[in-house]
C-alpha positions in Angstrom: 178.0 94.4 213.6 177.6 97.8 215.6 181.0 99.2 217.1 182.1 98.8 220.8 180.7 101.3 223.1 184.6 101.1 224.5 187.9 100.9 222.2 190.2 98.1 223.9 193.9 98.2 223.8 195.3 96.9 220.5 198.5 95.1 222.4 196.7 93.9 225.1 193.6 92.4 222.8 195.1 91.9 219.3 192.2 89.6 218.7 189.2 91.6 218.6 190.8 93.2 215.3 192.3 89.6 214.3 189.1 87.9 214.6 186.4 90.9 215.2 184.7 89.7 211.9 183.7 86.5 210.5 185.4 87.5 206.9 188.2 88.0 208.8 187.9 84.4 210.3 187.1 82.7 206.9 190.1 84.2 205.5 192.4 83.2 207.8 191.1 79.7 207.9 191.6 79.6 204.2 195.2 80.8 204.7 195.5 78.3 207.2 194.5 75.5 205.0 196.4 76.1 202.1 199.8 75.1 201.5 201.2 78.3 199.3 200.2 81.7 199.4 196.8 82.3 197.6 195.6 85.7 195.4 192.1 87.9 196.7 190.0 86.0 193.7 191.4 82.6 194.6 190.8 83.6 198.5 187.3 85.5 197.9 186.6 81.9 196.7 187.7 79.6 199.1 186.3 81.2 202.0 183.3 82.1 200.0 182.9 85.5 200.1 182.1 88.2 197.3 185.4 90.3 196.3 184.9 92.8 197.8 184.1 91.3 201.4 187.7 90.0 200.8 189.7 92.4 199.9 188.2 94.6 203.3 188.8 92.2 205.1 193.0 91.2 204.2 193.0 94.5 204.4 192.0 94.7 207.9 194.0 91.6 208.2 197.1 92.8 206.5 196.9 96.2 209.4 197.0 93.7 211.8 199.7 91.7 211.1 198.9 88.7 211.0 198.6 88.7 207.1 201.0 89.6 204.7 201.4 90.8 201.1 203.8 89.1 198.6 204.9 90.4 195.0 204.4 93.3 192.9 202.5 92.3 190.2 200.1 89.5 191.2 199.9 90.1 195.1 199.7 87.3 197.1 198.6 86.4 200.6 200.1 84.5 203.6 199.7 84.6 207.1 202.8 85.9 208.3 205.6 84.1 210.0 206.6 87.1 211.9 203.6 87.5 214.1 203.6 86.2 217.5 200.3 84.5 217.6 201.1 82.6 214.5 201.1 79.5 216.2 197.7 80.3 218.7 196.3 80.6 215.5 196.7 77.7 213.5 196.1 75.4 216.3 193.0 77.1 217.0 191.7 76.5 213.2 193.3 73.2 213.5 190.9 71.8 216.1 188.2 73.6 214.3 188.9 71.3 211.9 189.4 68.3 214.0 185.9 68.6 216.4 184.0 68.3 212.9 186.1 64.9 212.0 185.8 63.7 215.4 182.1 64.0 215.5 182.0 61.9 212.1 185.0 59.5 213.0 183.2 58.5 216.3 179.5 58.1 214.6 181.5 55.9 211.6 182.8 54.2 214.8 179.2 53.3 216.5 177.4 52.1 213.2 180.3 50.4 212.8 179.8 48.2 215.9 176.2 47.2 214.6 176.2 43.5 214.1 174.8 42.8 212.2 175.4 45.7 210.4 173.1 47.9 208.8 172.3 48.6 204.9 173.7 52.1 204.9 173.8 54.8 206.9 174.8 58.9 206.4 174.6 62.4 207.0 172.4 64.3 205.4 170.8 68.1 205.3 172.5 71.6 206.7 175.7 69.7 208.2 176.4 67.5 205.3 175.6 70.6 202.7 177.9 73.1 204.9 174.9 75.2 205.5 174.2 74.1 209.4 173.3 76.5 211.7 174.3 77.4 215.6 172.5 74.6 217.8 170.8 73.0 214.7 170.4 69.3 214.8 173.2 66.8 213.4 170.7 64.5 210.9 172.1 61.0 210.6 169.5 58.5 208.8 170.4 54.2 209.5 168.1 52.2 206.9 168.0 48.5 208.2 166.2 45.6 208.0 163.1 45.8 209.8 163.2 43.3 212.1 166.7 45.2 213.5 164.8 48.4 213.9 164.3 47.6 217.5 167.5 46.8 218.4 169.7 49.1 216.7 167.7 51.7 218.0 168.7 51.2 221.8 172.1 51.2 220.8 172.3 54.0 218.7 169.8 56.1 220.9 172.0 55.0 223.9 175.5 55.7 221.8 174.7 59.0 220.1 173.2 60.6 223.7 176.8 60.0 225.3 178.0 61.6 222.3 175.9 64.5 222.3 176.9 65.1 225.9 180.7 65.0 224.8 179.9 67.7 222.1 177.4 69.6 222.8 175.3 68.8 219.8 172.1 67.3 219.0 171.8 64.2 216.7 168.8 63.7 215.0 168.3 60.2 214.1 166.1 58.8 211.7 165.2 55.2 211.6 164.5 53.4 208.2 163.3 50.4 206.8 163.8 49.7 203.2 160.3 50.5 202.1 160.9 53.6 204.6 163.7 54.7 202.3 162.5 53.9 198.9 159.3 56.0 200.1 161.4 59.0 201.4 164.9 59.3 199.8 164.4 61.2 196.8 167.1 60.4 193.5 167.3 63.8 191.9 167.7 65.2 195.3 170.0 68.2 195.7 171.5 67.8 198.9 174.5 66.2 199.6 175.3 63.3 202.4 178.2 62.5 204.1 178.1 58.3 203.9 178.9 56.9 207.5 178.4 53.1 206.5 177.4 50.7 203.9 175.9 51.6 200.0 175.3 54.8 198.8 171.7 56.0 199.1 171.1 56.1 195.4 172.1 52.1 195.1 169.1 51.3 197.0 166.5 52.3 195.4 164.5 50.6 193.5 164.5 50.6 189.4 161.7 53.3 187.8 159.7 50.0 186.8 158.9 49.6 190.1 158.0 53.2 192.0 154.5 52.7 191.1 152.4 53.8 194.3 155.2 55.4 196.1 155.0 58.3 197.8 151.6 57.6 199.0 152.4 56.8 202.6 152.0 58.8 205.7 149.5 61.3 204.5 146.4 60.3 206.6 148.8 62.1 209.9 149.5 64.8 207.5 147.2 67.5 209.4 148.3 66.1 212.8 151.5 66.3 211.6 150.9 70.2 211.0 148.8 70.8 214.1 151.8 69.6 216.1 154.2 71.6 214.5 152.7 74.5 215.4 152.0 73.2 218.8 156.3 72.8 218.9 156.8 76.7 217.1 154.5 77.8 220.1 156.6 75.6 222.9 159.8 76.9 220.9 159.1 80.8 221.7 158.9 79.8 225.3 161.6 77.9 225.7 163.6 80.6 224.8 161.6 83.1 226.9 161.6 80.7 230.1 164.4 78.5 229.6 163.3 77.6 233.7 160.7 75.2 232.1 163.7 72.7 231.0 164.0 71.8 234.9 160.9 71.6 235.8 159.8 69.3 233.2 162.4 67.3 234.0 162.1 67.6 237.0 158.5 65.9 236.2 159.9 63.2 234.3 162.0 61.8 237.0 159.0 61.5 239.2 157.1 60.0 236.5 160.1 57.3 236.5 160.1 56.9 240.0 156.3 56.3 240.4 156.6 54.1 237.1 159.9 53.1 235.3 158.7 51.2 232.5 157.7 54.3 230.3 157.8 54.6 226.9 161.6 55.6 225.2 160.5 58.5 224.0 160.3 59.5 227.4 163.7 58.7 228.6 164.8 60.0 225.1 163.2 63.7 226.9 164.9 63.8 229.8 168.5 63.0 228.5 167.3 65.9 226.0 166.6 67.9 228.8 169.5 67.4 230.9 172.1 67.6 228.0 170.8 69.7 225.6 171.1 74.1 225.9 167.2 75.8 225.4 168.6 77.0 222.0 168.9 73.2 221.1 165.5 72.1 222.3 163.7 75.3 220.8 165.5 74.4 217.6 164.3 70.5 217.9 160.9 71.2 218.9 160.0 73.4 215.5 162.3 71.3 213.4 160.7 69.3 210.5 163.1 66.1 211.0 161.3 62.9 212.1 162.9 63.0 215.0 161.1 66.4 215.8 158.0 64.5 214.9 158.3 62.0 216.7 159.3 64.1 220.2 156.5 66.8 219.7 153.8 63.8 220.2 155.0 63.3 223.7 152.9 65.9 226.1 156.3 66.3 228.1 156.8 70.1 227.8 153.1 70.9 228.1 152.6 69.7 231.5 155.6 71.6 232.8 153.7 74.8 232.0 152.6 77.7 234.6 149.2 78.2 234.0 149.5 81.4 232.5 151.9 79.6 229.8 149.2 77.2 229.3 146.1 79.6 229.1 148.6 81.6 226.6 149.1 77.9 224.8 145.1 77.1 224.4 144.6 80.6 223.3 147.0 81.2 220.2 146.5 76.8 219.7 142.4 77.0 219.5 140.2 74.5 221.0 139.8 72.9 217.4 143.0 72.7 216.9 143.9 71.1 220.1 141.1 68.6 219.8 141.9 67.0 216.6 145.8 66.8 216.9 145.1 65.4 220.9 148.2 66.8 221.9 147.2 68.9 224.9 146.6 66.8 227.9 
């Protein structure tokens, strides 16, 4: 991170130093977390940083303050009871902690509510593995019986969008039958889940005798699936550049409702998007891989926002072949 332009007062902004660093930040939650002081190999670990990002950054903390050293032969660390924003402090990393178990105690809540209820459902990839980004969406997969698809899905679409208003987040969610599952949900798979409801993953799936065939499904969409991918990396970098074509599409969308409200839900689905979400979030869910991304890019809803310098810049990096065989360009 490049230095201020400007050195602020050190009593009048003690946190710039406190927290001017994100080592700084994970050390301090560690210390936060833990019950007894803890040594720079044991911190270095839990806030998961090499050693030597560690010991800069207690010492930077230790300057400050708001750390402190204990012992002479194996030092020890401890936030320090002495400094005034002790207290700040912990209740900030407190409801760090708490918005993350809120946002999982309210989605255990919903699926809960499902009667009847469905096989299993979780959190899986970045969130569930630690490794989320800023603005990336919260994947929560629901496997049910296929003739509940329908209805879960308008209360779970209807549920999570009030809570992605309340937390300014984006949940993915995939749908699954069985067969869905058995065809997608990989054993040996690395990533970990975060189980919301119902059996683990791995109980579901079918013995070795019988995966025969599998994995078979969905590739005749496989190069429509790529085309509009790119079609959503393209949308994506204007987005970001324009993040004016949010309204108007919307904007579009409620006249389309207007004129005619029985539209398909992946058109309501848009505008709540659209209305709730930041640009970062829909750039991030328009070149996402999820089936949720999928699904959304097929809709023409961005594309006929457009100025039409956007769109003659669209058609040109796109192609002509490319936009007649994925049919995605009105």
């Amino acid at each position: 991170m490049r230095p201020t332009a400007t050195r602020q007062s050190a009593l009048r902004c003690p946190l710039n130093d406190i927290l001017g660093s994100e080592a700084n930040v994970r050390i301090l939650r560690a210390l936060f977390a833990s019950q007894s002081p803890l040594a720079r190999s044991d911190l270095a670990r839990a806030a998961a940083l090499s050693p030597t990002g560690a010991r800069r950054a207690l010492e930077a903390l230790v300057e400050t303050g708001v750390v402190e050293m204990m012992g002479a032969g194996r030092v020890l660390y401890r936030v320090s009871g002495r400094q005034q924003l002790l207290q700040p402090l912990r209740a900030l990393f407190e409801a760090e902690a708490a918005f993350a178990e809120r946002i999982e105690a309210d989605l255990r809540e919903l699926i809960s509510k499902l009667d009847p209820p469905p096989l299993a459902a979780w959190i899986d990839g970045p969130f569930a593995d630690g490794r989320d980004q800023v603005n990336e969406p919260l994947r929560v997969i629901v496997v049910a019986d296929a003739a509940l698809l329908g209805r879960v899905e308008e209360q779970l679409r209807r549920k999570f969008g009030e809570l992605e208003a309340e937390f300014g987040i984006v949940i993915d969610l995939a749908l699954w039958t069985r067969a869905d599952f058995e065809v997608a949900f990989k054993a040996d798979r690395s990533e970990a889940i975060i189980l919301l409801q119902g059996a683990p993953p791995n109980s579901l799936l079918p013995s070795k005798g019988n995966e025969r065939g599998r994995g078979r499904q969905g590739r005749n969409h496989a190069s429509v699936d790529r085309d509009l991918l790119e079609l959503g990396r393209h949308l994506a970098k204007i987005v970001r550049s324009d993040p004016d074509l949010l309204s108007r599409a919307a904007l579009r969308l409620k006249k389309r409702l207007v004129l005619a409200p029985d539209v398909p839900s992946d058109v309501k689905e848009w505008l709540h998007i659209l209305e709730h979400n930041s640009p970062a979030q829909v750039a991030r869910l328009l070149e996402g891989q999820s089936e949720r991304s999928t699904r959304l890019r097929q809709s023409p809803v961005l594309v006929s926002a457009l100025t039409p310098n956007q769109r003659q810049k669209l058609d040109r990096a796109l192609g002509r072949g490319h936009r007649s065989e994925a049919g995605v360009l009105p």
